[in-house]
ROSE-591632 format. One record per residue: residue in three letters; x, y, z of N, C-alpha, C, CB in turn. Coordinates in steps of 0.001 Angstrom, whole numbers, plus 500000, padded with zeros to 6 digits. Atoms other than C-alpha are relative to their C-alpha. Glycine has a CB too. Layout:
N
AlaXYZXYZXYZXYZ...
***
This chain:
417
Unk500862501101500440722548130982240472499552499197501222500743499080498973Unk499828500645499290720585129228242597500345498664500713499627500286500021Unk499221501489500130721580125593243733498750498653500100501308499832501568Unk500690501027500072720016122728242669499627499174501156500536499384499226Unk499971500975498218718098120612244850500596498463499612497879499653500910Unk499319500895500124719621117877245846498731498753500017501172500081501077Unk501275501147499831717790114002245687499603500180501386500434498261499746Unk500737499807499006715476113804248381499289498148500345498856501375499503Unk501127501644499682713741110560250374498798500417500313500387498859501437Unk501238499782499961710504110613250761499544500789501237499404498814499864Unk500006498883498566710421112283254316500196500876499705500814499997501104Unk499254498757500408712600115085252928498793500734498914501688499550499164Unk500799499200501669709943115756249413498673500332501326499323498368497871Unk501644500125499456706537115356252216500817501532500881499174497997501240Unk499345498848499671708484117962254352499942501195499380501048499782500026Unk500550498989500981708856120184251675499050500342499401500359500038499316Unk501564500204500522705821119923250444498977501046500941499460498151500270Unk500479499261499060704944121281253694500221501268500790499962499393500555Unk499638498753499887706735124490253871500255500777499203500699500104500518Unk499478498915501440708355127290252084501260499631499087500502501594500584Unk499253500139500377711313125720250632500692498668500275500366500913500161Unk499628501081500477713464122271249874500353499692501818501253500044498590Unk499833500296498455713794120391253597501323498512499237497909499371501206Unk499088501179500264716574117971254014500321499671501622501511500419498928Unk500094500940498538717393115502256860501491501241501021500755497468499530Unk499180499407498669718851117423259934500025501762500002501818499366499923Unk500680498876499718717203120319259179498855500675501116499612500019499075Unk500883500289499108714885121726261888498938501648498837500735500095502160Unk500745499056500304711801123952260701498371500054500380500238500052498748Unk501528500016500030708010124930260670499339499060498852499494501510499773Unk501070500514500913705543122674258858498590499994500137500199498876499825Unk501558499855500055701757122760258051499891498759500612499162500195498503Unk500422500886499888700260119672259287498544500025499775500433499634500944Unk502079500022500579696756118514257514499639499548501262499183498580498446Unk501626500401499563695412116206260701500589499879501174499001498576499361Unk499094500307498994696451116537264509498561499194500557500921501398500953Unk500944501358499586694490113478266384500710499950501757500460498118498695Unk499785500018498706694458113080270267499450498824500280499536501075500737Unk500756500728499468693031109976272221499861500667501405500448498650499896Unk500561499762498353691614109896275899501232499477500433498455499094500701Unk498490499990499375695276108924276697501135501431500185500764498981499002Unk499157498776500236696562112179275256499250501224500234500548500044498603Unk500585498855500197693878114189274817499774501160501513498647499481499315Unk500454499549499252692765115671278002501014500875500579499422499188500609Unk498941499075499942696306116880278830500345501138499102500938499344500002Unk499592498678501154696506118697275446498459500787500407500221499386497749Unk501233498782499753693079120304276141500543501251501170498355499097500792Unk499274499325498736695059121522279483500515500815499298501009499268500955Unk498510499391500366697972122924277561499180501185498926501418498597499053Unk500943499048500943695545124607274794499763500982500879498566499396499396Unk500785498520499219693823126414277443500968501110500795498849499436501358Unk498631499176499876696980127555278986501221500812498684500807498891500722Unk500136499096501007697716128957275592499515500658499628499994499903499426Unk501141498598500499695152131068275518499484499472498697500849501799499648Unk500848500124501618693535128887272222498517500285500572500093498096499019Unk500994499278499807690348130223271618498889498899498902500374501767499599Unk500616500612500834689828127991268661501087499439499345499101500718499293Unk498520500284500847691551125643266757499996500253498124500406498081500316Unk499899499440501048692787125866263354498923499628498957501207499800499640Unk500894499965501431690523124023260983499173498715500994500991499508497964Unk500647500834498993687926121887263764500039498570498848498213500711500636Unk500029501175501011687179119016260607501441499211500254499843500604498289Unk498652500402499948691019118573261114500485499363501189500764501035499773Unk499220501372498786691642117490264868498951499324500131500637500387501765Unk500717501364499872690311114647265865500212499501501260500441498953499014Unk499475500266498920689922113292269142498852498685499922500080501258501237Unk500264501493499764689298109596270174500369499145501216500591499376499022Unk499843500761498883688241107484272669500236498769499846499092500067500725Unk499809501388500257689610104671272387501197499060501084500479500021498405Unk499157500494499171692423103806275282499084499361501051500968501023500481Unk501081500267498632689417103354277982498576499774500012499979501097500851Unk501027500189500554686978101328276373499619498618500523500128500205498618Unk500582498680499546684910100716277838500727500763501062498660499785500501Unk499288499086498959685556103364280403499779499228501221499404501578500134Unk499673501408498578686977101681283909499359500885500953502047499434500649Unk500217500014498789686003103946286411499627501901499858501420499245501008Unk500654498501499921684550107731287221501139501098500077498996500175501418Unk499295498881500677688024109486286768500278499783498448501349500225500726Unk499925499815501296688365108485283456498976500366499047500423499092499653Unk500783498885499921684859109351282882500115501321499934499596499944500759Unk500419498582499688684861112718283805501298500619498966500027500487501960Unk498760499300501632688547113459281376499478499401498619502120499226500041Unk500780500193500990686436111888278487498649501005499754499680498679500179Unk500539499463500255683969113929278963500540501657499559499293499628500783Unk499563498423500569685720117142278669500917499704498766500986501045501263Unk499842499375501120687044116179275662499020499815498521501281499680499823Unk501831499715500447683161115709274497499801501201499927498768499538501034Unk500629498868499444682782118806276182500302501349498099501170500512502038Unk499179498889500981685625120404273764499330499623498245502180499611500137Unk500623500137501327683826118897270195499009500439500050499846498900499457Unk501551498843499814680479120316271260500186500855499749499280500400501139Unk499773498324500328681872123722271209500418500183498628501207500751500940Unk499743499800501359682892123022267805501173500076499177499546500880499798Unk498730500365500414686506122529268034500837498748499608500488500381500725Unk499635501101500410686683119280266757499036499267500388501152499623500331Unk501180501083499831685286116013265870500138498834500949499740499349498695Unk499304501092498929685127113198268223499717498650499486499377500077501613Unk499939501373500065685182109270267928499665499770501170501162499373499606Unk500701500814498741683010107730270381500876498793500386498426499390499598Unk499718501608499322683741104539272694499843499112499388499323499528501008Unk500426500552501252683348102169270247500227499865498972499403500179499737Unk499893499112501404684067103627267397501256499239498975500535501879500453Unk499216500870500563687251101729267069501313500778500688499828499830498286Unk498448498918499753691319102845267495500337501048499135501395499217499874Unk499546498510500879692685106100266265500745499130498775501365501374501041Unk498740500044500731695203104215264320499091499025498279501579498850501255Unk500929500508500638692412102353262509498460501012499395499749498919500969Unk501091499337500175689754104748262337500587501140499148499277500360501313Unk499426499007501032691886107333260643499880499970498613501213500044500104Unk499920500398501094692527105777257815498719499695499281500766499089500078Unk501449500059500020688812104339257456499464501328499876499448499346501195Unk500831498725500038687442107763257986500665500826499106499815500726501356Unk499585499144500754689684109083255162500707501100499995499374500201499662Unk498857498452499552691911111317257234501559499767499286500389500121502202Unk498971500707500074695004109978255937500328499743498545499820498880500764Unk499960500061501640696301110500252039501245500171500026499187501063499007Unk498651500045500490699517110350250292500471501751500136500015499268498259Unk499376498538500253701403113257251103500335500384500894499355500997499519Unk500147499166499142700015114390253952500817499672501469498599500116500061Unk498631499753498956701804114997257544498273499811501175501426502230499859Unk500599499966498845699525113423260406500523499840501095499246499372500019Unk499637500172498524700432114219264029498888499408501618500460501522500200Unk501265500679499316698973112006266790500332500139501204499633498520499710Unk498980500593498309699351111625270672499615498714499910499487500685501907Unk499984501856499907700154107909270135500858500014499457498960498886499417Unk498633500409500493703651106778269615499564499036498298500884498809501511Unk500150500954501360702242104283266961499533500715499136499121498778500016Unk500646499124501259700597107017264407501166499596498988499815501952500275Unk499111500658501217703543105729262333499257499156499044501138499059500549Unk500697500681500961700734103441261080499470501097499266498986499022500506Unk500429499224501163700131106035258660500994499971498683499835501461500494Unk498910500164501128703146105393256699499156499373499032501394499076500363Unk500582500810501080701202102712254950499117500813498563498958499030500855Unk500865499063501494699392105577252859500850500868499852498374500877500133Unk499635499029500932702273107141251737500089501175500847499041500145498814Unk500253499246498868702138109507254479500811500133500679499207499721500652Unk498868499597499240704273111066257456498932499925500930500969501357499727Unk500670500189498471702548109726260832500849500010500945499275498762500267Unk499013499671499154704381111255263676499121499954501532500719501527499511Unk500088499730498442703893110881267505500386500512500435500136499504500737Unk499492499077499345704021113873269499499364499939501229499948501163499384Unk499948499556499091703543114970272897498784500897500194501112500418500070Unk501313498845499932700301116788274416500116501219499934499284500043501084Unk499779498780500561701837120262274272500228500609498899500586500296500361Unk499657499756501223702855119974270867498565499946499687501054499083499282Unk501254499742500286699199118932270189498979500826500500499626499165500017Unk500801499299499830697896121503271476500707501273498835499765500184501609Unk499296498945500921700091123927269605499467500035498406501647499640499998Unk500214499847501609699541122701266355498254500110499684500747498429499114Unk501197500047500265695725122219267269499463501140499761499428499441500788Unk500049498443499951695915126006267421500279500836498690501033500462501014Unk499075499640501093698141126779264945499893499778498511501037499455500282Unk499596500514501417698109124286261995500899499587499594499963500579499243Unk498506500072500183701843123993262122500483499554501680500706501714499356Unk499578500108498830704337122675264530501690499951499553499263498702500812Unk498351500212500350708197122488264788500777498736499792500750500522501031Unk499507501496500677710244119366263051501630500454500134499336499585497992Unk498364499873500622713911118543262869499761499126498997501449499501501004Unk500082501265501334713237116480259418501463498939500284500197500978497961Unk499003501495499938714689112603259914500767499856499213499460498743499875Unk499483500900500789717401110883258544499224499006499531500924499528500512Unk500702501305500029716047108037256903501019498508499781498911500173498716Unk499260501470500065716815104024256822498899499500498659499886498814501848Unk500898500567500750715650102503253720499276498189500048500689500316498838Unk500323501531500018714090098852253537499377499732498768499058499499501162Unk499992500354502088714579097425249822499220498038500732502965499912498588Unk500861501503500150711666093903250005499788499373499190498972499872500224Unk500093500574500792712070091335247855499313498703500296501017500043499549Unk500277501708499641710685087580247353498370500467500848501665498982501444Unk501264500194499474707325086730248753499792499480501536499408499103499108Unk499949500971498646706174085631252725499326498901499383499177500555501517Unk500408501900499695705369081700253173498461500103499977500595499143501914Unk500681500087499763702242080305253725499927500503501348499791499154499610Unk500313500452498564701064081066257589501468500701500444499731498056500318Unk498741498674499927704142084186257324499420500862499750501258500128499096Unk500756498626499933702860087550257891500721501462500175499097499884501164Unk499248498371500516703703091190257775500993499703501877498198502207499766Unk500170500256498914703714090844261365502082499322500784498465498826499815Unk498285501017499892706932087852261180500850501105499637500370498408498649Unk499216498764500772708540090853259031500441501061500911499072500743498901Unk500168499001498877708132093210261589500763499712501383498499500089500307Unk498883501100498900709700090964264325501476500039499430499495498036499962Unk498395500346501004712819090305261552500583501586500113499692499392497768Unk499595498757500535712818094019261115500790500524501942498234501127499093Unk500132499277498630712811094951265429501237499091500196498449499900501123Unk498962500697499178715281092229265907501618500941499095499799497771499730Unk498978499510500615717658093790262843500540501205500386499747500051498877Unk499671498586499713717458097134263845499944500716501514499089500716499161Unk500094500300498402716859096753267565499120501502501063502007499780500569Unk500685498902499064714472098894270227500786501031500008499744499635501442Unk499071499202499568716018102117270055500889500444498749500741499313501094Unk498500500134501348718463101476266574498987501047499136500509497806498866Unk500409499006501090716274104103264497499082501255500508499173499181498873Unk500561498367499680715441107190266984499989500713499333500455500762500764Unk500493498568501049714004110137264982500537499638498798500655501684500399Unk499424500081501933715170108453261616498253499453499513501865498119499431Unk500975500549501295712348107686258648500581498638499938500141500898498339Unk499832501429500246711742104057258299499638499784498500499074499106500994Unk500466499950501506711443103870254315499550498668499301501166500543499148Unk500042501308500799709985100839252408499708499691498411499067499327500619Unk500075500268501363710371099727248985500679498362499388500794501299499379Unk499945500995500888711450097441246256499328498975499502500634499625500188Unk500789501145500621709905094632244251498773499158501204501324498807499430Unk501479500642499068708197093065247589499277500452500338499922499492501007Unk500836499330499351706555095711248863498699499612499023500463501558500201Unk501736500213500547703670094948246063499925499051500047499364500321498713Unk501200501153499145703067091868247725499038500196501087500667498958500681Unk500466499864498992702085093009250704498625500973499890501058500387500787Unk501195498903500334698643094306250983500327501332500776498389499426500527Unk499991499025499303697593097670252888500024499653501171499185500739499779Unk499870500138498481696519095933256203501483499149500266498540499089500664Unk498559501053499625700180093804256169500811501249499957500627498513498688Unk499524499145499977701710097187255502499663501274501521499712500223498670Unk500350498981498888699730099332258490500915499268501016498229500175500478Unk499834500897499080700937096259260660501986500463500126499336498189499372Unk498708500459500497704362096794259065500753501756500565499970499433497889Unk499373498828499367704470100678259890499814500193501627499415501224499283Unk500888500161498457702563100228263349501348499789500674498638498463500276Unk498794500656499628705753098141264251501426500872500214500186498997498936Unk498552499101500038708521100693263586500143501135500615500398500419498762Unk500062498657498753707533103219266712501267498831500822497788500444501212Unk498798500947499184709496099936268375501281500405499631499978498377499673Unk498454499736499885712691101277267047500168501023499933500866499525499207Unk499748498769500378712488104676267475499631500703498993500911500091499962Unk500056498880501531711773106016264165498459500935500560499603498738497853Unk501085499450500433710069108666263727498680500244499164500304500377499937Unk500920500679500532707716107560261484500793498817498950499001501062499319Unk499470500804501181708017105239258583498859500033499028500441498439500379Unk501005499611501118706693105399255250500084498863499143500319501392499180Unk500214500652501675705569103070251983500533500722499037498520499879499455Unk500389499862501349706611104146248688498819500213499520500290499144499447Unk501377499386500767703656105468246446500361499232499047499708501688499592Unk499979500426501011702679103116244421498647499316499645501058499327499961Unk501631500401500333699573100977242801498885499821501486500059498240499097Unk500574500213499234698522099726245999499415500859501186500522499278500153Unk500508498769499200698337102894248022499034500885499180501235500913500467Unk501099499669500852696743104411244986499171499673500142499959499862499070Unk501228500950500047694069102036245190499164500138501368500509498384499794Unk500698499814498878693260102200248803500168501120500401500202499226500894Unk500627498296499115693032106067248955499461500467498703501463501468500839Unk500333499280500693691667106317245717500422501037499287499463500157500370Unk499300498609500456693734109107244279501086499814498922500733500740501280Unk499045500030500424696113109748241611500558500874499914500023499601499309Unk499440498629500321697566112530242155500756500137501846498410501447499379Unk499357499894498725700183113099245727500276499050500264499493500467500955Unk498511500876499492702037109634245845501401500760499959500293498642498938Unk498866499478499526705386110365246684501253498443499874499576500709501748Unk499194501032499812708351108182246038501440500689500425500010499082498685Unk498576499438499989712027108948246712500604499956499018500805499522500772Unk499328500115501547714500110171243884501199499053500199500601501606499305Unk499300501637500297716726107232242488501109500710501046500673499305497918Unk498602499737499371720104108595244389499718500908501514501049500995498756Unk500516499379498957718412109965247347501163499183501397498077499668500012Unk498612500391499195721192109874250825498986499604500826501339501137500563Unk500500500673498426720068107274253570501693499382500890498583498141499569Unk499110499971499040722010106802256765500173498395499911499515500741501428Unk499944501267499870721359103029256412498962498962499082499838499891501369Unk500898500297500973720223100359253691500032498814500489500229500235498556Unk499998500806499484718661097295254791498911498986498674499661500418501524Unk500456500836501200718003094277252409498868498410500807501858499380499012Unk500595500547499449715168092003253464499167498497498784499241501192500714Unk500622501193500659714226088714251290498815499361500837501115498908499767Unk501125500673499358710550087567252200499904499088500198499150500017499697Unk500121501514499698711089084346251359500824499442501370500598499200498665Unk499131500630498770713574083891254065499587499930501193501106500579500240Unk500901499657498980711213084973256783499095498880500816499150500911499370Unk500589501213499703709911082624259331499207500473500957500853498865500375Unk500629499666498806707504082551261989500851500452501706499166498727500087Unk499290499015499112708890085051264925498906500352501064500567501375499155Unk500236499019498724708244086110268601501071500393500458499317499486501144Unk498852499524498582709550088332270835499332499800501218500510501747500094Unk499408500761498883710525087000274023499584501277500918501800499466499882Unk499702499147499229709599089010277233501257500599500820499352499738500516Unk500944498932499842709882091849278524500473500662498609500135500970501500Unk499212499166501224711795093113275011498985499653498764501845499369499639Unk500919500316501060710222093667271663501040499516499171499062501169499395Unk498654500703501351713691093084269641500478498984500606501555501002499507Unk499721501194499461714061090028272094499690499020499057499362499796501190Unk501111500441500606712827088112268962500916498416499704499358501122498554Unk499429501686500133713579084149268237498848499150498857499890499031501959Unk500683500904501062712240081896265682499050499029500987501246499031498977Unk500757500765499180709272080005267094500457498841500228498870499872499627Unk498799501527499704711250076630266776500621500268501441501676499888498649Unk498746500053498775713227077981269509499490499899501215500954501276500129Unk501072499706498617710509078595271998498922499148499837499315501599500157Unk501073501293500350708230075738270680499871499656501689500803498369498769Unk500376500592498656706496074299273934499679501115501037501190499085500558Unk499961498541498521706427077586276013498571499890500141500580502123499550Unk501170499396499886702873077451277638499551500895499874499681499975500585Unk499796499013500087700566079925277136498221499624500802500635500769498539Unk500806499704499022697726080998279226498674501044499446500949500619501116Unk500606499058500741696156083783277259500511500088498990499896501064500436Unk500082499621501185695854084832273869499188501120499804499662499058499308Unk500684499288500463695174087782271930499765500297498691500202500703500465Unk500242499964501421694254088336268547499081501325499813499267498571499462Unk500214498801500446693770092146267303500816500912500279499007500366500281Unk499541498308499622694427095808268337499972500657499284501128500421500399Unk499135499412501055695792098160266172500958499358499219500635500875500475Unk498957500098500458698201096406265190499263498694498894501276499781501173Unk500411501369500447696546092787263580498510499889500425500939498792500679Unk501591500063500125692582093512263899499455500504499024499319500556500944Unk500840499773501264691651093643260862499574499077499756500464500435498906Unk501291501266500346689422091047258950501021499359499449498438500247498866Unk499186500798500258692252089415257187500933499109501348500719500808499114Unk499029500753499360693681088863260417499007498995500547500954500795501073Unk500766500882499401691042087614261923499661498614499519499018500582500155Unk500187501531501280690397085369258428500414499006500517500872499921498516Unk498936501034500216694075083920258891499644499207501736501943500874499645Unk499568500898498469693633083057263027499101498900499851499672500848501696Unk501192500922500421690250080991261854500252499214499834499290500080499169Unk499396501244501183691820079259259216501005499480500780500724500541498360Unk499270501094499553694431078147261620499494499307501395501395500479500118Unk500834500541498931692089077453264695499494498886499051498808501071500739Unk501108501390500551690381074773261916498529499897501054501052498114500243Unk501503500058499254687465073226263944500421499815501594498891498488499386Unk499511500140498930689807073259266849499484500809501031501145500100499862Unk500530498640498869688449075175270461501591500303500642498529499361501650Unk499255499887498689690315077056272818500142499294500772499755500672500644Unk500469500986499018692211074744274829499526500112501410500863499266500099Unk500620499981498556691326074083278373501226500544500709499434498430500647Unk499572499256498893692584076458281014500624501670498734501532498801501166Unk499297498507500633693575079180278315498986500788499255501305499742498837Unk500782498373500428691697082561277260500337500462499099500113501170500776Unk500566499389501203691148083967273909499268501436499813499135499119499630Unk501101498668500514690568087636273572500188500338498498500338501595500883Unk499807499577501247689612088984270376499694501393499848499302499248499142Unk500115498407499996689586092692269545500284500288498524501151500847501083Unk499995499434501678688524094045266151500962501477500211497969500465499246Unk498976498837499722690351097428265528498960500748499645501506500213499198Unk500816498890500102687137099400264432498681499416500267500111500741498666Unk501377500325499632683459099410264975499655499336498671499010501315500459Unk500003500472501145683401098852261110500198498552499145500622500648499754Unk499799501697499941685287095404261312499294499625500957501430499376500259Unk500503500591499416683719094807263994498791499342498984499794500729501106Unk501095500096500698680372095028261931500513498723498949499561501516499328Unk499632500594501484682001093281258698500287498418500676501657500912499031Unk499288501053499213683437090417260791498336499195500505501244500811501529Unk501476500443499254679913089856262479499364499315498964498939501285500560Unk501017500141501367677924089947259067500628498614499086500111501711498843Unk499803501670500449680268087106257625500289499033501309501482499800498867Unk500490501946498338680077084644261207501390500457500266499714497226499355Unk498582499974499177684051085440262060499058500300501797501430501788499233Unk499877499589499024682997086723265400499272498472500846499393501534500033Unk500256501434499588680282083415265878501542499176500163498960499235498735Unk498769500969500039683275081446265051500731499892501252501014500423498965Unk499347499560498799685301083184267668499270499139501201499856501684500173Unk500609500262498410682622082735270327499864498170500113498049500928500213Unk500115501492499538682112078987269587501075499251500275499391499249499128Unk498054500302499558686018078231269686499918500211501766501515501738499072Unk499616499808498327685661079512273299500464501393499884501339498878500753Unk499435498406499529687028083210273095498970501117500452500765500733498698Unk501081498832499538685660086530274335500102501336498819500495500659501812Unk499696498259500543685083089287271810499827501286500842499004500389498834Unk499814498719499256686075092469272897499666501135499298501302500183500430Unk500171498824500696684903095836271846501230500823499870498994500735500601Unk499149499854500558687190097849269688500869500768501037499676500464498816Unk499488499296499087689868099207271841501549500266500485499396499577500812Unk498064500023499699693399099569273414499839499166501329501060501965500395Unk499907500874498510692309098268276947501031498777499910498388499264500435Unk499184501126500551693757094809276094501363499921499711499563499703498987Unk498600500106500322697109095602274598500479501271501684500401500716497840Unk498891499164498902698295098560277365499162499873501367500336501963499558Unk500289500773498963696191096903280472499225501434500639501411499147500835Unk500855498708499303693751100143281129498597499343499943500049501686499043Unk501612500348500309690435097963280421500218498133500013499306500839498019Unk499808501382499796689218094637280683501098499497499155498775499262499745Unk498698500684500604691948091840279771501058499661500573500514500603499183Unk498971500328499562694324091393282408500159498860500514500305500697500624Unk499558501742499531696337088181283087500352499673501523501519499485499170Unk500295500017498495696488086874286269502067499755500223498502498271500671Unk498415500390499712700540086567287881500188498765499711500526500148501417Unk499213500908500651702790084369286468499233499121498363500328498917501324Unk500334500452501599700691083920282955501068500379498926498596500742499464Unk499527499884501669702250083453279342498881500651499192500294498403499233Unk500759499531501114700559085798277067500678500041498741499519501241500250Unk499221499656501761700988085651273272498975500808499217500325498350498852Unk500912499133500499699377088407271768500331501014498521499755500826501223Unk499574499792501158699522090129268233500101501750500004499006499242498918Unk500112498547499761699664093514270067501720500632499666499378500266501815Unk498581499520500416702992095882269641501117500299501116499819501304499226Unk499046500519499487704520095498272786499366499373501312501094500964500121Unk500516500843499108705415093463275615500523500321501187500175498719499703Unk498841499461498617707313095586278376499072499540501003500474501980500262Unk500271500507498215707116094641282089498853500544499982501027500613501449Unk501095499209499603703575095410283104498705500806499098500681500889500630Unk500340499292501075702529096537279854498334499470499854501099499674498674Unk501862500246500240698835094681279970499278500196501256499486498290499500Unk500780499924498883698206095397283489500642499054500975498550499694499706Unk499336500589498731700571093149285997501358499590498918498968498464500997Unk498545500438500418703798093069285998500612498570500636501007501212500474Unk500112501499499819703679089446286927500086499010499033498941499737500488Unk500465500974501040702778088278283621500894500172499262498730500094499347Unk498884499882501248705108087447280522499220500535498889500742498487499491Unk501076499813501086703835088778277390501408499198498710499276502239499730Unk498821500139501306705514087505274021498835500265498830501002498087499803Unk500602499319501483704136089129270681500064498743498861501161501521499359Unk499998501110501466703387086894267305498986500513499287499650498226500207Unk501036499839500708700973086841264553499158499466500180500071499923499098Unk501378500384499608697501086277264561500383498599499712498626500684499167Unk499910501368500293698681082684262919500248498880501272501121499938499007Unk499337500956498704701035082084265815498925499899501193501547500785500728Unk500961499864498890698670083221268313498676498793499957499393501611499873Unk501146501107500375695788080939266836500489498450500391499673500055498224Unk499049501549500193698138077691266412500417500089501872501994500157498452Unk499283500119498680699430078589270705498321499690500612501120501647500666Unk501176500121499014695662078647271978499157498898499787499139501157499980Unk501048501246500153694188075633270397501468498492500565499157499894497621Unk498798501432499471697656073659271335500187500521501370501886499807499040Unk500076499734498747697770075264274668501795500294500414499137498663500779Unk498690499802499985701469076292273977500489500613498877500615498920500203Unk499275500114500891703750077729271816500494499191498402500457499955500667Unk500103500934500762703973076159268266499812500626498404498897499145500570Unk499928499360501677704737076885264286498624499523499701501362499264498715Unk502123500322500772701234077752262955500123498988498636498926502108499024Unk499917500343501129702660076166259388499990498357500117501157500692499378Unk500313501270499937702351072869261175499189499233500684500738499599500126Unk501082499995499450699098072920262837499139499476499097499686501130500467
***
């Protein structure tokens, strides 16, 4: 007889799903993957590694995806010339590309509909974890692997343990996914959930919209995990349209670790340089000058975020001596943002909009702080050097906090601005 399967977490059922038979955590095997995605960070190396594979073609061209978006605009005539060859490589018909512009992979995915309940996207970008939010398995791999699977269709997995996260209670006013995300990096610490599934559920999760949720998986490359996922439920339904391939975990399903998170308890949070789980209640760091500000990326450029930094700028400007970048996360918000005045707004406050990009958060494009600046930025991390001088402090917050530090010219709870 054969043997029943056992409960499964949601990593373990998407897994299976994706091979010949029942996957369970600490298993290693082959899986299909629907969407492998490269940027001009990754890509140009995996084009290398392809061709030293002898690919000839990849598996289904509609399927990879390559994006410029780390070197936007482009800084200088070598990065040029590795953007262009991987122009060169969508011309020939092996995939589609995302222009300069266009927005971030981690944003544009989802937007462009690559990205459904079920499915297994592999990216070169540690953060493709923001795919969890649809129900999904967003994994960051390595340019040889993406070339493999760009070939292939398939690549090799040891399927994660997972950590669950049961959300109850509601965030505050001027409390964001973001604060959550901080609570979560400080609980489980840089490092505390290598190659495990970050799982989220219970009663709070249907507070949180989709963009508080991308923000919420975006966040959990900071501890290692191998990806992290949502629950399937109304709200992922809704923003992929579909009823059919949510995915939940079965009731008695084995996690390595269960972590209980009350929203209401949640307060406004940074982390402290150079660490991302360095994290402290803004009370604690109240007064810390700050020098620059950022508001977007991938991580918090969306239009809600942008809404909330507005609404806490009031009719207040940027103060004097401090900088305001803003960075939509797609060409799309960009547009949407424009068409209702957010971006005016921006510019009359005093900030600089920035075209959609990564420059800004990992210091490859305009945006860098000058030595010995305080940056507070709503990007996903803040290691030594990480925007372009390792001179500068960075400390992470939400678009709220970030808004409430640049019109006070310091540090400061947005909830009392």
């Amino acid at each position: 007889m054969a043997e029943a399967h056992r409960p499964q977490t949601i990593a373990e059922k998407i897994f299976s799903n994706h091979t010949e038979h029942p996957a369970y955590a600490g298993e290693s095997l082959v899986a299909r993957v629907d969407v492998v995605m490269a940027t001009d960070g990754s890509g140009p190396l995996a084009l290398e590694f392809f061709r030293r594979m002898g690919g000839t073609r990849t598996f289904d061209p509609s399927k990879v995806l390559l994006v410029l978006d780390h070197y936007v605009p482009c800084p200088n005539d070598k990065v040029a010339a590795l953007q262009d060859v991987m122009r060169e490589f969508a011309r020939a018909g092996h995939a589609r590309l995302f222009e300069l512009g266009d927005g971030i992979c981690h944003q544009l995915l989802p937007e462009s509909g690559y990205v459904r309940p079920g499915t297994i996207v592999i990216g070169g970008d540690s953060h493709s974890t923001t795919y969890g939010a649809f129900n999904a398995l967003g994994i960051g791999v390595g340019s040889s692997d993406l070339a493999a699977a760009a070939i292939t269709g398939a690549l090799w997995f040891r399927v994660p343990e997972s950590v669950v996260v049961r959300l109850s209670g509601t965030l505050g006013a001027r409390v964001t996914a973001k604060d959550l995300s901080l609570e979560l990096l400080r609980t489980i610490g840089a490092g505390g959930a290598i190659y495990q599934s970050v799982e989220f559920g219970g009663p709070g999760l249907g507070t949180l919209t989709m963009s508080e949720r991308m923000t919420l998986c975006n966040l959990m490359a900071e501890t290692g995990a191998k990806c992290a996922v949502v629950e399937g439920d109304a709200i992922v339904k809704a923003a992929s349209g579909t009823v059919n391939g949510l995915v939940v975990a079965d009731p008695s399903a084995a996690y390595v670790r269960t972590i209980d998170i009350a929203l209401d308890g949640i307060e406004p949070l940074v982390a402290q340089p150079h660490e991302v789980d360095l994290v402290a209640p803004v009370r604690q760091v109240a007064g810390v000058p700050i020098h620059m500000g950022v508001i977007g990326t991938c991580t918090n450029g969306r239009l809600d975020d942008l809404e909330l930094a507005l609404a806490v700028m009031g009719k207040a400007r940027v103060a004097a001596g401090v900088e305001l970048l803003v960075v939509p996360a797609s060409r799309a918000i960009y547009r949407d943002a424009s068409e209702r005045g957010l971006l005016v707004q921006f510019v009359e406050k005093g900030a600089l909009v920035l075209p959609p990009g990564c420059g800004s958060c990992c210091g490859s494009s305009p945006g860098i702080p000058s030595a010995g600046e305080n940056v507070l930025s709503t990007a996903n991390r803040n290691f030594l050097g990480r925007m372009g001088n390792t001179k500068a402090n960075i400390y992470l917050g939400s678009p709220a906090t970030v808004a409430a530090a640049v019109v006070a010219g310091r540090i400061c709870d947005p909830r009392e601005v």
